[in-house]
C-alpha positions as CSV (number, residue, x, y, z in Angstrom):
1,X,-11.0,19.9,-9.0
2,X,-11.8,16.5,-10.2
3,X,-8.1,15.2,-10.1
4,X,-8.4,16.6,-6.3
5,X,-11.1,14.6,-5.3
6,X,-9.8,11.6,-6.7
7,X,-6.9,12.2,-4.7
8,X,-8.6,12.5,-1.7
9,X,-10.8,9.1,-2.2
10,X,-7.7,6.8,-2.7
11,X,-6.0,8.6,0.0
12,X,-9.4,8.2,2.3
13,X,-9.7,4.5,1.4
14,X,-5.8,3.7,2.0
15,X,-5.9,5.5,5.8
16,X,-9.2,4.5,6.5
17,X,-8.2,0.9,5.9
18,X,-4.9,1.2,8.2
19,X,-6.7,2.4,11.1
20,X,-9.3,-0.6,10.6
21,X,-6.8,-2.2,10.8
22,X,-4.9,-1.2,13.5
23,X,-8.7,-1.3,15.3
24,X,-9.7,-4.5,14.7
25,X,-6.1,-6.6,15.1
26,X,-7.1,-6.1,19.2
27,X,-10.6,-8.1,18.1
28,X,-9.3,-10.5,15.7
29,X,-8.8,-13.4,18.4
30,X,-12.5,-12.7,20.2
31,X,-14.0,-12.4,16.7
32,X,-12.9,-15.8,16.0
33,X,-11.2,-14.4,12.7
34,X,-7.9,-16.2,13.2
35,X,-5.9,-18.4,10.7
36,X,-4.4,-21.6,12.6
37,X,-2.2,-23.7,11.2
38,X,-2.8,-26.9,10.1
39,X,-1.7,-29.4,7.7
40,X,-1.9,-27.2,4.5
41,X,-1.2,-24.1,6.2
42,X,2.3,-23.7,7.7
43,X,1.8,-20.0,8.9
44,X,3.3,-19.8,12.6
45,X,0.8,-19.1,15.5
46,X,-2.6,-17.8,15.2
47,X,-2.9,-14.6,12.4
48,X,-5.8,-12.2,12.6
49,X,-7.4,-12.8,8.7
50,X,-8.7,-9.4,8.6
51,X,-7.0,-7.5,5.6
52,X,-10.3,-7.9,3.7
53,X,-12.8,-6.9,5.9
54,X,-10.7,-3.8,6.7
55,X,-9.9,-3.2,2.7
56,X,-13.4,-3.6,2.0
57,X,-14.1,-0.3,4.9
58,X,-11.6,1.6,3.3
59,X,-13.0,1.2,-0.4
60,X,-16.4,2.3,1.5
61,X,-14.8,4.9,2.7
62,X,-13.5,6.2,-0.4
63,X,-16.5,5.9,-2.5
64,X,-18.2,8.1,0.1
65,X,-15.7,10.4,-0.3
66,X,-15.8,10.9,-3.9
67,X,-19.5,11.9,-3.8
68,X,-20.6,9.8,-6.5
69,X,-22.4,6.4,-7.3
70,X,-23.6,4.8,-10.4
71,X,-26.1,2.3,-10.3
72,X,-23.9,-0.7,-11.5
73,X,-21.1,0.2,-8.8
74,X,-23.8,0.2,-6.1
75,X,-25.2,-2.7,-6.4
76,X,-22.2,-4.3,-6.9
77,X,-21.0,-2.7,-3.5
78,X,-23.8,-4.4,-1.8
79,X,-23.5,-7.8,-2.9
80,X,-19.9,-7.5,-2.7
81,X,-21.0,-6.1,1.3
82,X,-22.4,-9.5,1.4
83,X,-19.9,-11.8,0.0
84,X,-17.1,-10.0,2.6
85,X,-19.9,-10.8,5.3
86,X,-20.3,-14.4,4.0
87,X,-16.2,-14.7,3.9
88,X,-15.8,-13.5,7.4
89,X,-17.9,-16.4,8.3
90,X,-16.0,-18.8,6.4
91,X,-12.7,-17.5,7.7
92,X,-14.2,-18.1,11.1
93,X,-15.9,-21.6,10.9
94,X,-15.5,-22.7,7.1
95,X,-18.6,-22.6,5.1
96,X,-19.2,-26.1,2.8
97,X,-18.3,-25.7,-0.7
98,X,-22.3,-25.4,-1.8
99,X,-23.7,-22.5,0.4
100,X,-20.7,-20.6,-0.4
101,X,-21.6,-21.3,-4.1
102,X,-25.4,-20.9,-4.2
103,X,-24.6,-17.2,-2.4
104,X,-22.4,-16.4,-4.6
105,X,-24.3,-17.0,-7.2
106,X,-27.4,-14.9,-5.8
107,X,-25.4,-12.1,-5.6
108,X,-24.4,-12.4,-9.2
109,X,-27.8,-13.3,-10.3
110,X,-28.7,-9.9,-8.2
111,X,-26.5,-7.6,-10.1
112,X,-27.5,-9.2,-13.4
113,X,-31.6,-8.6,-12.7
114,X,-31.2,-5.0,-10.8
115,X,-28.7,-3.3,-14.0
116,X,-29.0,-5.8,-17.0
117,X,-25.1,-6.1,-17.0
118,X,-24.0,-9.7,-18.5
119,X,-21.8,-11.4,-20.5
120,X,-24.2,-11.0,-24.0
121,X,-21.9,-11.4,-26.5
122,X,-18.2,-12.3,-27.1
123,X,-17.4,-10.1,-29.6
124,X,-16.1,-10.4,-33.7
125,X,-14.2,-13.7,-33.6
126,X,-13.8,-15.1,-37.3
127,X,-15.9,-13.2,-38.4
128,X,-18.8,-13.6,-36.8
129,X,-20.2,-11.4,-33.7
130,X,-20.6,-14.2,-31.2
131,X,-24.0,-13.4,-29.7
132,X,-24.6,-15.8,-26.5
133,X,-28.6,-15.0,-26.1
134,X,-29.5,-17.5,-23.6
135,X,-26.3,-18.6,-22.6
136,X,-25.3,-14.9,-21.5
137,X,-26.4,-15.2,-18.1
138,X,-25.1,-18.6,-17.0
139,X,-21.7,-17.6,-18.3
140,X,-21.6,-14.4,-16.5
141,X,-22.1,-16.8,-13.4
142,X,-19.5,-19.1,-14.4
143,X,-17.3,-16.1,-15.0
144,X,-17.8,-14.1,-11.9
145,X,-17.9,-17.1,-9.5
146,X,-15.2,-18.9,-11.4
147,X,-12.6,-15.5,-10.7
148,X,-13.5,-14.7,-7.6
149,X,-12.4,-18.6,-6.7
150,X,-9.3,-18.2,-8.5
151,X,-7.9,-15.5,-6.4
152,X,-9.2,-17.3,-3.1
153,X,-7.4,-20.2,-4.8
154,X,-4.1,-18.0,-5.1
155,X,-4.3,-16.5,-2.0
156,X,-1.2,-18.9,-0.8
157,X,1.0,-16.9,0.6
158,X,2.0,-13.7,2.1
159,X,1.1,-11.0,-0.3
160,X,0.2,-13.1,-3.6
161,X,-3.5,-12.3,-4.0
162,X,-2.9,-8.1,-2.7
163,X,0.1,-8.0,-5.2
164,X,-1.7,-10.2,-8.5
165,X,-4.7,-7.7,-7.9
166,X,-2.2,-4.7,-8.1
167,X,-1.2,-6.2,-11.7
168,X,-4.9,-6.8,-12.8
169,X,-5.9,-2.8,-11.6
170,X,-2.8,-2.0,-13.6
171,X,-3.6,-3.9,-16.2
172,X,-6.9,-2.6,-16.7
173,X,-5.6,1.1,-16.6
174,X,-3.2,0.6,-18.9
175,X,-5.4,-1.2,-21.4
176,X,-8.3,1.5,-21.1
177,X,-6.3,4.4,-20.0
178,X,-7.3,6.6,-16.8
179,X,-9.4,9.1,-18.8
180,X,-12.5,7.5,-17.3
181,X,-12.1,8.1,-13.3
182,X,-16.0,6.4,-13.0
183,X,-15.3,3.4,-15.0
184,X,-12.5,2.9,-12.9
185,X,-12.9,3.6,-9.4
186,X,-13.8,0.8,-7.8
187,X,-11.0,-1.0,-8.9
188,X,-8.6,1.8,-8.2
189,X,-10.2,2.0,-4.4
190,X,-9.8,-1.2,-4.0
191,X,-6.0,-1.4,-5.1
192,X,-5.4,1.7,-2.7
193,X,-7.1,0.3,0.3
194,X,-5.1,-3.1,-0.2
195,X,-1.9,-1.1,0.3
196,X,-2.1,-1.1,4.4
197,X,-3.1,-4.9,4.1
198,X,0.1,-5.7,1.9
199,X,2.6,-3.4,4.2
200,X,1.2,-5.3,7.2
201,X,1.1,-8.9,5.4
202,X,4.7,-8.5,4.3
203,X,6.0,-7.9,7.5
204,X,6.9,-4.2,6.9
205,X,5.0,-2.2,9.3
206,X,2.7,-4.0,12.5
207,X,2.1,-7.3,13.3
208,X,0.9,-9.9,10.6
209,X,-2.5,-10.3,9.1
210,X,-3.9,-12.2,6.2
211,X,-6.5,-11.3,3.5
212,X,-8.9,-13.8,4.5
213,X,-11.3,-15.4,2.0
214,X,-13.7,-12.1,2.5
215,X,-10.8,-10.4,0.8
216,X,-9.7,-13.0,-1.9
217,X,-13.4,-12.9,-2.4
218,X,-14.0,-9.5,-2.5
219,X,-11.3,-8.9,-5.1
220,X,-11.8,-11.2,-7.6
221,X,-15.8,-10.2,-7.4
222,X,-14.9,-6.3,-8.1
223,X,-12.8,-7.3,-11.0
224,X,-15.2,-9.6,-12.7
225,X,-17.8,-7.4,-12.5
226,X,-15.5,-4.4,-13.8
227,X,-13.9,-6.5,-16.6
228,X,-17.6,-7.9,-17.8
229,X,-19.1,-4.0,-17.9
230,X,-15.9,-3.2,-19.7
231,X,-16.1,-5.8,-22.0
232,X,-20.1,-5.1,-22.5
233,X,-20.2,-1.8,-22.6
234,X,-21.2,-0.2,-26.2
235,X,-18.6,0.8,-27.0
236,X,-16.5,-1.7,-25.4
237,X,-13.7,-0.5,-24.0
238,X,-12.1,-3.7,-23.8
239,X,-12.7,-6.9,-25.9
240,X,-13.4,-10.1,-24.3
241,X,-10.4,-11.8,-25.2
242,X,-8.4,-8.6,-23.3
243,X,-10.5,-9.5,-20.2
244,X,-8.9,-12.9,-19.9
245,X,-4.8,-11.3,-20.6
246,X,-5.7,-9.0,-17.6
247,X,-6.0,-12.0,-14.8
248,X,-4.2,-14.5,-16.9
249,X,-2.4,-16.3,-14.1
250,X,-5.2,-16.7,-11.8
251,X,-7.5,-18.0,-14.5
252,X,-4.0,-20.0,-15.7
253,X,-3.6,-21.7,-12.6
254,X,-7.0,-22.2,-11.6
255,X,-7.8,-24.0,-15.2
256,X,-4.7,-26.1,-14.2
257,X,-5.4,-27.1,-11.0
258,X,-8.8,-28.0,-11.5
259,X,-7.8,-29.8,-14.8
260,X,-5.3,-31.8,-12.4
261,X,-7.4,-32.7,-9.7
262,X,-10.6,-34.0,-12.2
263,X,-7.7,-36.6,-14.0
264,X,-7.5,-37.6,-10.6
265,X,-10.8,-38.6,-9.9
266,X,-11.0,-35.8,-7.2
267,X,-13.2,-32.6,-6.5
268,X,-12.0,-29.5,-8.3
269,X,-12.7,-27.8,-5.2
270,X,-10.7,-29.9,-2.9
271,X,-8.0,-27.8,-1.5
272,X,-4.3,-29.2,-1.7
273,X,-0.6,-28.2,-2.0
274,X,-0.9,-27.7,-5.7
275,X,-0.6,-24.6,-7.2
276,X,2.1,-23.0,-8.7
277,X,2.7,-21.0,-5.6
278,X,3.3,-24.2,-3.9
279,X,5.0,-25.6,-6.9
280,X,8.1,-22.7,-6.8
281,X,8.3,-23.7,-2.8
282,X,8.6,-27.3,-3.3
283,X,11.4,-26.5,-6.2
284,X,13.6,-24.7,-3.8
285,X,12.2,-20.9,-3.5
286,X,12.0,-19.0,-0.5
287,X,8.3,-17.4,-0.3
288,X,9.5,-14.1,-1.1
289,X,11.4,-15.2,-4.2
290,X,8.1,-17.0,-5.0
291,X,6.2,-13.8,-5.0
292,X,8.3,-12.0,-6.6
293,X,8.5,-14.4,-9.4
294,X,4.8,-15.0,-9.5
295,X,4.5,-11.1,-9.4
296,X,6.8,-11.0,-12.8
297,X,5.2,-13.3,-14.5
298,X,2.2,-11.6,-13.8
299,X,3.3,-8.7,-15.4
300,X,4.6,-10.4,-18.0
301,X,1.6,-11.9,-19.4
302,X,0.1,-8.6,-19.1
303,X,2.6,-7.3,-21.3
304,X,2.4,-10.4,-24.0
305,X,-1.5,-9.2,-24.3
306,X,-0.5,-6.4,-25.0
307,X,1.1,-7.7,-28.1
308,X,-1.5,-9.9,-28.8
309,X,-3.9,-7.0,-28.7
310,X,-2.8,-6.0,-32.3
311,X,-4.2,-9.2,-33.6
312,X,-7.2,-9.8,-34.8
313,X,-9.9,-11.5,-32.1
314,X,-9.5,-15.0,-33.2
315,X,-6.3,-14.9,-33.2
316,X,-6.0,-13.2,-29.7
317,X,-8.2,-15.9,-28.8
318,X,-6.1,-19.1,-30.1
319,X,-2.8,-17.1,-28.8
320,X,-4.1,-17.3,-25.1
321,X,-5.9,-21.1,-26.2
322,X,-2.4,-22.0,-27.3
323,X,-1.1,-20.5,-23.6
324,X,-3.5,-22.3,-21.5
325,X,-2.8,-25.9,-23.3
326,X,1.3,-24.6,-22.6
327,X,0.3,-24.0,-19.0
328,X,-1.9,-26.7,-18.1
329,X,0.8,-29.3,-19.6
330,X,3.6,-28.0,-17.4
331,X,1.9,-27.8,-14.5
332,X,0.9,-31.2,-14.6
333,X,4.2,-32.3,-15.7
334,X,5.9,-30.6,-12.5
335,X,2.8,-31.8,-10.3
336,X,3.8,-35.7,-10.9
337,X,7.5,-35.0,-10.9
338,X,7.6,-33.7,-7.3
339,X,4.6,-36.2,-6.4
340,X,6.5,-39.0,-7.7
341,X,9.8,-38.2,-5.9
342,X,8.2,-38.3,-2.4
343,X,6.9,-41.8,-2.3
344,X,8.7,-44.5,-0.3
345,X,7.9,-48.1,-1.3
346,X,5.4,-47.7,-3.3
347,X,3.6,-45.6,-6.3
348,X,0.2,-44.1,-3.9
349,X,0.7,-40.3,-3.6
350,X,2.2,-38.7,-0.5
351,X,-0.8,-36.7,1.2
352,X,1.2,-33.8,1.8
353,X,4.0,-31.8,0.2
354,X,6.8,-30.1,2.3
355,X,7.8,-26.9,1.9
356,X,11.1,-25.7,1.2
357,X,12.2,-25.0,4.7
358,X,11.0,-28.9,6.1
359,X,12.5,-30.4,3.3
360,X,15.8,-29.1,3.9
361,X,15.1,-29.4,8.0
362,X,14.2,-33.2,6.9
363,X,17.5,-33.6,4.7
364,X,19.6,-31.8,7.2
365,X,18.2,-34.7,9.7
366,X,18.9,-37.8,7.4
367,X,22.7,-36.9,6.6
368,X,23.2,-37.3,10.5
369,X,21.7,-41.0,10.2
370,X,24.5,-43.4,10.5
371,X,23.2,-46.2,8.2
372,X,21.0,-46.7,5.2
373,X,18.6,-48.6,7.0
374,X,18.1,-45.9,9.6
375,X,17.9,-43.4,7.1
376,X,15.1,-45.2,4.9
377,X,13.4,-45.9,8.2
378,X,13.2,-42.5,9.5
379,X,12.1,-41.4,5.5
380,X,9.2,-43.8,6.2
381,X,8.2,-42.9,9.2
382,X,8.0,-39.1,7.8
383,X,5.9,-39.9,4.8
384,X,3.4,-42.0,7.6
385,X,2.9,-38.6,9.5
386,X,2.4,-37.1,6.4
């Protein structure tokens, strides 16, 4: 009976999704909840940015269905409700970086007060159980807030945020094993009502649509809040240091980024053409080749904490450390090698990168020149636009 009702709610939330889907794509463009291209964003035409809203319906739909609701997973529910509301807003007339924040961070602050769920300790590392006391709430806020970012951050192109949440859900299961349908049904909704979203976002059924920042949002706020009761639970059923190996690239390439753009005197929240999905595209790969490597390493990291799992705590902890430092040094090192190739005449930074396909447009369209001066000359001219 149980396996049939769990059935039936992923089912409910994947259909119930589609046909919001298929409901709302008519509205998008009267809603205001288009994506139009500009200088970072080199999408074709105006896409409805509706996959989260609708995914978000469907996971509704399918908590409904199963007939049961915990305290935790409610009022997580309704200040996630509230975050997709905010990050329809955003997707229609872009919030500033600090009321975005300072709601995010109410509805954190919400969950923490109304079920006493935070980050209180960090388990036995060297020895020593790492109680936080005071310190428990502010880094549940830095956690939660920081995640939910990172997959906004990653949602780059078509299908990286869906398919990276896929590989956390999966992650998660596997790690705590699917003997415990409550613990795990949000997360599970949520992967089955991103499965009509991904379809349509990949081009394999409809018309395209993107997630939209209520969906990058949404995501990264159910899985922070499912890895932290996890992690806090007594027992735990997953130690703190597994938390981190189940998003590892998002956390990876946010930390990088971020690192990146401080040594640059810049805002870390300053969007640019930096991350490692951009990285791959300015290297040569097409965007599905970039997704599906993204997607591997994804999995791959999964699998190395897997390994790592056997260790003790501290030394799970200085393994990912050591991982981080590894990351955050290449990704720099790339960062300035591309950067430094596309200057012309001088050593300030070219405002924009090209992707793969206007690079090779734009080298296509300098072999024609018939002199170096006209070639260097219409290189200029490119990198002024820029």
């Amino acid at each position: 009976m149980l396996s049939y009702r769990i059935f039936l709610s992923l089912a409910s939330a994947a259909v119930s999704s589609a046909f919001a889907i298929a409901f709302l794509y008519r509205y998008a463009e009267v809603l205001g909840l288009v994506d139009r291209p500009n200088e970072r964003k080199k999408h074709v035409g105006n896409i409805p940015v509706i996959g989260g809203v609708c995914a978000f319906f469907g996971v509704l739909t399918g908590v409904f269905v199963a007939g049961q609701a915990y305290p935790f997973g409610s009022y997580v529910l309704a200040t996630a409700a509230v975050l997709v509301l905010v990050g329809a807003i955003d997707d229609r007339r872009e919030l500033g970086v600090l009321p975005r924040l300072l709601i995010q961070a109410a509805a954190v602050l919400t969950v923490v007060v109304c079920t006493g769920v935070h980050i209180h300790t960090l388990g036995h590392l060297f020895g020593v159980e790492m109680e936080l006391g005071v310190f428990g709430v502010p880094l549940t806020l830095i956690a939660v807030i920081g995640l939910l970012n990172a997959f906004n951050m990653m949602d780059g192109i078509d299908g990286l945020a869906g398919a990276l949440t896929m590989v956390s859900v999966a992650t998660i299961a596997a790690y705590e094993g699917l003997s415990g349908w409550h613990s795990l049904a949000l997360p599970l909704l949520m992967a089955a009502a991103l499965l009509p979203y991904l379809a349509v976002n990949l081009g394999l059924v409809g018309r395209k649509i993107f997630l939209g920042d209520a969906g990058s949002v949404m995501v990264g706020y159910v899985l922070a809040w499912t890895l932290i009761k996890f992690s806090q639970d007594k027992p735990a059923h997953l130690s703190t240091i597994d938390v981190l190996w189940c998003v590892a690239l998002p956390v990876l390439d946010t930390l990088a980024v971020m690192v990146r753009r401080l040594r640059e005197g810049k805002s870390p929240f300053k969007p640019d053409r930096g991350h490692i999905h951009h990285l791959l595209l300015n290297a040569g790969l097409t965007p599905r080749a970039t997704l599906a490597a993204l997607v591997a390493l994804a999995v791959a990291l999964a699998y190395l904490g897997t390994i790592t799992r056997m260790f003790n705590a501290g030394s799970n902890l200085l393994a990912f450390g050591a991982l981080t430092l590894i990351y955050v040094t290449a990704h720099r090192r790339v960062w300035l090698k591309q950067h430094s190739g596309r200057t012309v005449g001088s050593t300030a930074p070219v405002a924009m990168q090209y992707t793969f396909v206007e690079r090779r447009s734009a080298n296509r369209s300098a072999s024609q020149a018939t002199s170096n001066y006209q070639r260097r000359s219409t290189d200029t001219r490119r990198v002024a636009d820029a």
